[in-house]
C-alpha positions as CSV (number, residue, x, y, z in Angstrom):
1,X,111.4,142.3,6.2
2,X,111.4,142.3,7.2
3,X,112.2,143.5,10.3
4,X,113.0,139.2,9.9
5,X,113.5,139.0,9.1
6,X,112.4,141.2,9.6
7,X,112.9,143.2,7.2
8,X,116.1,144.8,7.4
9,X,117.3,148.0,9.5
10,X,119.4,148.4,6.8
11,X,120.6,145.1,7.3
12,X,123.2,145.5,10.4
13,X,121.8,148.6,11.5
14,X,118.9,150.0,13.6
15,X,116.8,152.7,14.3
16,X,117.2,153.5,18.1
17,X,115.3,156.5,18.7
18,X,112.5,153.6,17.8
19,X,114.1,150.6,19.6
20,X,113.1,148.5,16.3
21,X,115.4,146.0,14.7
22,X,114.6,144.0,10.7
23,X,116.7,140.7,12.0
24,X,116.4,139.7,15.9
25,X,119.8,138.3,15.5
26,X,121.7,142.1,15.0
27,X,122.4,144.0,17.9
28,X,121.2,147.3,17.8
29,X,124.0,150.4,17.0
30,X,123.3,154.1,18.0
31,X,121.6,156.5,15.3
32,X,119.7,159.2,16.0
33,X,117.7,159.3,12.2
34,X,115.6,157.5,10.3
35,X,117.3,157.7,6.5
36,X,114.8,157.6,4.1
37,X,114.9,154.5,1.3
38,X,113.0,154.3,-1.8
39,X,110.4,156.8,-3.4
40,X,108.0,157.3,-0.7
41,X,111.0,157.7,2.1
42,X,110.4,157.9,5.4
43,X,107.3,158.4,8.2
44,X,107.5,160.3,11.6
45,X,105.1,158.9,14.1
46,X,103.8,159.3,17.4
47,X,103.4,157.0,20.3
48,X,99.8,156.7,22.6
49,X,98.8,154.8,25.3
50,X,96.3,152.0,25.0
51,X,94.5,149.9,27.4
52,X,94.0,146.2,26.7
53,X,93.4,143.0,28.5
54,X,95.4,139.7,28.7
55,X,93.9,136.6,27.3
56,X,95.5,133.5,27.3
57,X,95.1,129.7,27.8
58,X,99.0,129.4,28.3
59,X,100.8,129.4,31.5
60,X,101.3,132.9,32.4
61,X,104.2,133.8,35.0
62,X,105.6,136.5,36.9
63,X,109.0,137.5,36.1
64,X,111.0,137.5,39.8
65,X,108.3,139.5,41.1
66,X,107.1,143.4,40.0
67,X,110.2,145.6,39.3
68,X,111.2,148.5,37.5
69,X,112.5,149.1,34.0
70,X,115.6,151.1,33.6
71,X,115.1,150.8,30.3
72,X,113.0,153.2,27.9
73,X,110.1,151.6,26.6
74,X,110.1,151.3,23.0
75,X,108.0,154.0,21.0
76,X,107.3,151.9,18.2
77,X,106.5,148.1,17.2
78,X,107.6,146.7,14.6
79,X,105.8,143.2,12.9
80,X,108.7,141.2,14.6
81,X,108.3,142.0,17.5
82,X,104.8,142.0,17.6
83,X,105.2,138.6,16.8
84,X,107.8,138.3,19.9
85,X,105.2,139.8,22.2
86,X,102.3,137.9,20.5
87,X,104.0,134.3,21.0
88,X,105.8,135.0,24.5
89,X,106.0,138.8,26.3
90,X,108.5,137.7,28.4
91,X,111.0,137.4,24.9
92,X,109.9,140.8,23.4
93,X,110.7,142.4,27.2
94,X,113.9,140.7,26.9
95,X,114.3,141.3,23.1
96,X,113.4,145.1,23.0
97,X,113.4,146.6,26.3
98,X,116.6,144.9,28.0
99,X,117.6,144.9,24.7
100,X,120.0,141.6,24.9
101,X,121.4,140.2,21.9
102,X,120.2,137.4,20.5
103,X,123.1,135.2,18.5
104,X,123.5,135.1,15.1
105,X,122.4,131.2,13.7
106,X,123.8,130.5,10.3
107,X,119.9,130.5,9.1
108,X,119.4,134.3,10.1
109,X,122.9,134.6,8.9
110,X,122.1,133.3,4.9
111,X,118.8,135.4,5.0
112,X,120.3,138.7,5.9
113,X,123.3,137.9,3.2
114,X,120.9,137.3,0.5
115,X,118.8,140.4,1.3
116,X,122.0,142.4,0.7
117,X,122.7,141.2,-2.5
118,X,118.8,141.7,-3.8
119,X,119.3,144.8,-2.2
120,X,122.0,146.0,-4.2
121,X,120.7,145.1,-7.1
122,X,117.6,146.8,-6.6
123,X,119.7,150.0,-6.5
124,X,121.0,150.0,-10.0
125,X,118.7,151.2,-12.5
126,X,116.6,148.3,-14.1
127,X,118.5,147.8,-17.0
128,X,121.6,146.8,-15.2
129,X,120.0,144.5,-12.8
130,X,121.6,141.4,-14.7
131,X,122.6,138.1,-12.4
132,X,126.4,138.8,-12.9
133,X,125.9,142.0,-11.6
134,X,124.1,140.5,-8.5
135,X,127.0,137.8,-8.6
136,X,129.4,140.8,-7.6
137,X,127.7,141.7,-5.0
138,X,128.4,138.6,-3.0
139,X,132.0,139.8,-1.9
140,X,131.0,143.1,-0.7
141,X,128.7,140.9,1.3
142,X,130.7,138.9,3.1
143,X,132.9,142.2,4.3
144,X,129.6,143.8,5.4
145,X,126.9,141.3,6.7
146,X,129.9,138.4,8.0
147,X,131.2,140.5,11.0
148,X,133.8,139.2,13.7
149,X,130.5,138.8,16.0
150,X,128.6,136.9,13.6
151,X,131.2,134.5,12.5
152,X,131.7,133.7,16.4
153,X,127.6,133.3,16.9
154,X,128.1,130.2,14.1
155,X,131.4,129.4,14.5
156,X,132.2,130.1,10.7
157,X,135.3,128.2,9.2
158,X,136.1,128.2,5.3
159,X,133.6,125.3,4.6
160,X,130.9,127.0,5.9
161,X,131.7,130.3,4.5
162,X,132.0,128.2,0.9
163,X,128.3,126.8,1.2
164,X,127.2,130.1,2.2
165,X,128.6,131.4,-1.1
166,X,127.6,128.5,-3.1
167,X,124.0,128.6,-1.9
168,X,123.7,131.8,-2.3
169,X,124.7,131.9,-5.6
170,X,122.1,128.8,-6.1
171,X,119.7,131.7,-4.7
172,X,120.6,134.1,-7.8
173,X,120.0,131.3,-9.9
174,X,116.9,130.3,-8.9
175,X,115.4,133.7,-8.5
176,X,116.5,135.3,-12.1
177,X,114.2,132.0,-13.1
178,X,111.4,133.4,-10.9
179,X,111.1,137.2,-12.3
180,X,113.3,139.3,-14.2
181,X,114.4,142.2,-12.3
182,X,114.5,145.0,-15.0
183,X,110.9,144.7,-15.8
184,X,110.1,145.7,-12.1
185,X,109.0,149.0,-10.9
186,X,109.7,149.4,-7.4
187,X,108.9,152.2,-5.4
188,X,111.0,151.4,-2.5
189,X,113.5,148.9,-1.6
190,X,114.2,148.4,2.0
191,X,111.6,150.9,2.6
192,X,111.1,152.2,6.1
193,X,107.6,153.2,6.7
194,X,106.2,154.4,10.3
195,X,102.4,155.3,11.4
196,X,100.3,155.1,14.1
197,X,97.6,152.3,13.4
198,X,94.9,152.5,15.6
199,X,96.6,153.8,18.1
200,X,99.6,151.5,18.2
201,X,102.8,153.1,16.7
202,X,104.1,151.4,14.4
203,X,107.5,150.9,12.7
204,X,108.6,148.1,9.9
205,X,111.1,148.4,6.7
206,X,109.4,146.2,3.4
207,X,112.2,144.4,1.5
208,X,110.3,146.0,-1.7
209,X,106.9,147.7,-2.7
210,X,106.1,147.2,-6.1
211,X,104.1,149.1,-8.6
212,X,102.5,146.3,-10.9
213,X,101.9,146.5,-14.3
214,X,98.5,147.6,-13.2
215,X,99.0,150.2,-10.6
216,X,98.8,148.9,-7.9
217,X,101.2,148.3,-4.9
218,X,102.5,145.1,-4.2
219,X,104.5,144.1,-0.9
220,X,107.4,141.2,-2.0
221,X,109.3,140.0,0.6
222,X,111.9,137.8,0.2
223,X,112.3,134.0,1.9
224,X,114.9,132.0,2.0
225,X,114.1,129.1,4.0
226,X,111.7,126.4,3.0
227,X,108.0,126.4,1.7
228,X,105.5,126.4,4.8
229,X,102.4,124.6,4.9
230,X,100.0,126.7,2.8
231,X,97.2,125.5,5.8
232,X,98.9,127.7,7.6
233,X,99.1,130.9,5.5
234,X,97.3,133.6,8.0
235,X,100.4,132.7,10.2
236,X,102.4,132.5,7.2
237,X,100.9,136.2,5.8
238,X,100.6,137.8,9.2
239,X,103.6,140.0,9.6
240,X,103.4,141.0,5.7
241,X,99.3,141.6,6.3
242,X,100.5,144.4,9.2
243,X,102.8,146.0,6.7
244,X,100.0,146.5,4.3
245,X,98.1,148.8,7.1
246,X,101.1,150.5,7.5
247,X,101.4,151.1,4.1
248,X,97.6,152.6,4.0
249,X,98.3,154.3,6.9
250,X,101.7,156.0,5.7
251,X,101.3,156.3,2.1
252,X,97.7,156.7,1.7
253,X,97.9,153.8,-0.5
254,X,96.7,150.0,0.2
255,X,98.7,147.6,-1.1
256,X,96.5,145.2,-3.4
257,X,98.6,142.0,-2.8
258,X,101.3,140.3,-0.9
259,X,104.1,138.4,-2.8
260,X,106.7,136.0,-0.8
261,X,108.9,135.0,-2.5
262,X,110.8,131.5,-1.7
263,X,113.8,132.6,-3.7
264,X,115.9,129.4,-2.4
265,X,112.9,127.1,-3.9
266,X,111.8,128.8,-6.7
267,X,108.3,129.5,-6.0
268,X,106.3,133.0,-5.0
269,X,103.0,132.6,-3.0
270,X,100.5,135.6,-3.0
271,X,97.2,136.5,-1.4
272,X,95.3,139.8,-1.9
273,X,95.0,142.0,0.9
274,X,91.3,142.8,2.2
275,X,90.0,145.2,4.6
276,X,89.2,142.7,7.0
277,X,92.4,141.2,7.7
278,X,93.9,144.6,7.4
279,X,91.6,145.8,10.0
280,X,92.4,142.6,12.3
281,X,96.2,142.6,11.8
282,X,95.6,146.6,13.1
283,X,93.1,145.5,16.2
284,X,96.1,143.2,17.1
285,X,98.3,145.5,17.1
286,X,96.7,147.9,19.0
287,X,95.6,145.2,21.8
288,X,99.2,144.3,21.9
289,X,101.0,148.2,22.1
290,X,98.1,148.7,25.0
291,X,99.4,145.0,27.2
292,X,103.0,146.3,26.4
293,X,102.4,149.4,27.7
294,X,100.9,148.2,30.7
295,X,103.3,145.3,31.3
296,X,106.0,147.5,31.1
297,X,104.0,149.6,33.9
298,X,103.0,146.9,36.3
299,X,106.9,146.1,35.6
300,X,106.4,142.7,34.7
301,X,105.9,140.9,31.4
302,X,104.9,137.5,31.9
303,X,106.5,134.5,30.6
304,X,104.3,131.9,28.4
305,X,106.7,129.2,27.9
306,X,105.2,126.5,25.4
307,X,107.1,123.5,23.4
308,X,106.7,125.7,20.4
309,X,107.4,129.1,22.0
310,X,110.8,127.9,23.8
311,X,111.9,125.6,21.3
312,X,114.1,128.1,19.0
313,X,114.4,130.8,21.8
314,X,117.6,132.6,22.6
315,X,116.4,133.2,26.4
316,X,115.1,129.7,27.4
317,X,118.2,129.5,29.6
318,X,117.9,133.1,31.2
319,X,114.4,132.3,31.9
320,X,115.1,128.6,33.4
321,X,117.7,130.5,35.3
322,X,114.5,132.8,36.8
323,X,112.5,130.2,37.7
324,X,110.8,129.8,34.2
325,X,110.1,126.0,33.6
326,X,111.1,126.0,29.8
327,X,109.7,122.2,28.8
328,X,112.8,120.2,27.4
């Protein structure tokens, strides 16, 4: 999912008519559909213009005075890059309007191979999903997900392609210990879901939605780096929280509960979803599509640069290189 991860555009793929990517590392290819995944399928929406204000306590600056975009704005937003646009619009104008690629990292690398072998699984009926079957999936992984452009991004020799393999199989391990995938009812996996929410269209592909034992949905996403701080869970919920208004507002259906899953650590945090943060996660949404649009109006999305913002950012050296003063 997640779009990060999110989320998956099918893992290296992308839905362009909707300028939406699931992993910020994968460059975006050419389609011209949206195929529908999972029981539910897939949702048309619409885009509209908001208006919103900017407020901020960060330094906010101009990006080499106004200008204007050659580039189509997006018609969607997906919870990644609402996130981009939340914590710097200067990374989510180069991200999804310019559209440059951000390199692979060997992190973004291990999540997306993982989520191709859970999704495979997840595609044979239940009683087949057995951990030697998700054991074969790992070659077919490294054909599909390992590309020429992604072994260059982490400069990938046979060591590192052997404790990619290895970990992930420690990743099988650890998650048949965590559930057993043929007592799951899924309704979708990979499941691409689009609505407008309050105005703001938008876009976002779950890594599952469960049907629990009972009835209700369930959003699981899938984690393979460490446990956060659990002080830190409405950061930690946020993007997963925005797919349960899309759910409601796609489906019809509210999911009752979120479920990440930290399948390289063994343990599954949850938290129930509630109409208030479902209605926040929405208003922020909204606020955000309405500043995008009128950013990418003015022809100018400021940059925010921040310690934390800049830190892991693929365009702290295009934005030094503007006059941006990325803290070292």
């Amino acid at each position: 999912m997640g779009d990060e991860y999110p989320v998956l555009a099918s893992l290296l793929g992308a839905v362009d008519d909707h300028h939406v990517t699931g992993h910020d590392a994968v460059p975006i290819r050419r389609t011209h559909e949206v195929p529908a995944t999972g029981h539910f399928g897939a949702f048309s929406h619409t885009s509209f213009l908001v208006r919103g204000t900017v407020t901020t306590d960060v330094t906010v600056l101009a990006y080499r005075g106004e200008m204007t975009f050659t580039q189509a704005l997006p018609q969607s937003l997906s919870p990644s890059r609402l996130s981009d646009f939340q914590t710097c619009p200067r990374r989510y104008q180069y991200a999804s309007i310019e559209r440059i690629p951000q390199p692979a990292s060997y992190a973004t690398a291990k999540g997306r191979f993982a989520h191709f072998v859970f999704e495979e699984l997840f595609k044979l009926a239940p009683p087949d999903r057995t951990i030697d079957r998700a054991r074969s999936f790992i070659a077919p992984a490294v054909e599909t997900i390992l590309t020429d452009d992604v072994r260059a991004d982490i400069e990938m020799d046979d060591a590192m392609l052997a404790k990619l393999v290895a970990e992930t199989e420690s990743i099988l391990t650890t998650y048949f210990l965590m559930e057993d995938p043929t007592s799951i009812t899924s309704e979708g996996v990979e499941l691409r879901l689009g609505a407008t929410v309050n105005g703001a269209p938008l876009f976002g592909i779950l890594d599952r939605l469960d049907r629990d034992a009972d009835g209700t949905l369930a959003i699981v996403d899938y984690k393979t780096g460490g446990v956060p701080n659990r002080n830190y869970d409405s950061q930690t919920f946020a993007n997963a929280e925005l797919y349960a208004a899309l759910c409601e507002a796609a489906l019809g259906e509210k999911p009752k509960k979120i479920r990440l899953m930290y399948v390289a650590k063994g343990e599954t945090i949850e938290r129930p979803v509630t109409d208030v943060v479902v209605k926040a996660r929405s208003n922020s949404a909204s606020n955000a599509w309405g500043r995008i649009n009128q950013y990418y109006e003015d022809g100018d999305f400021p940059a925010t640069p921040s310690i934390n913002a800049c830190r892991f950012c693929s365009y702290k050296d295009l934005c030094r290189a503007n006059g941006v003063p990325v803290p070292r």
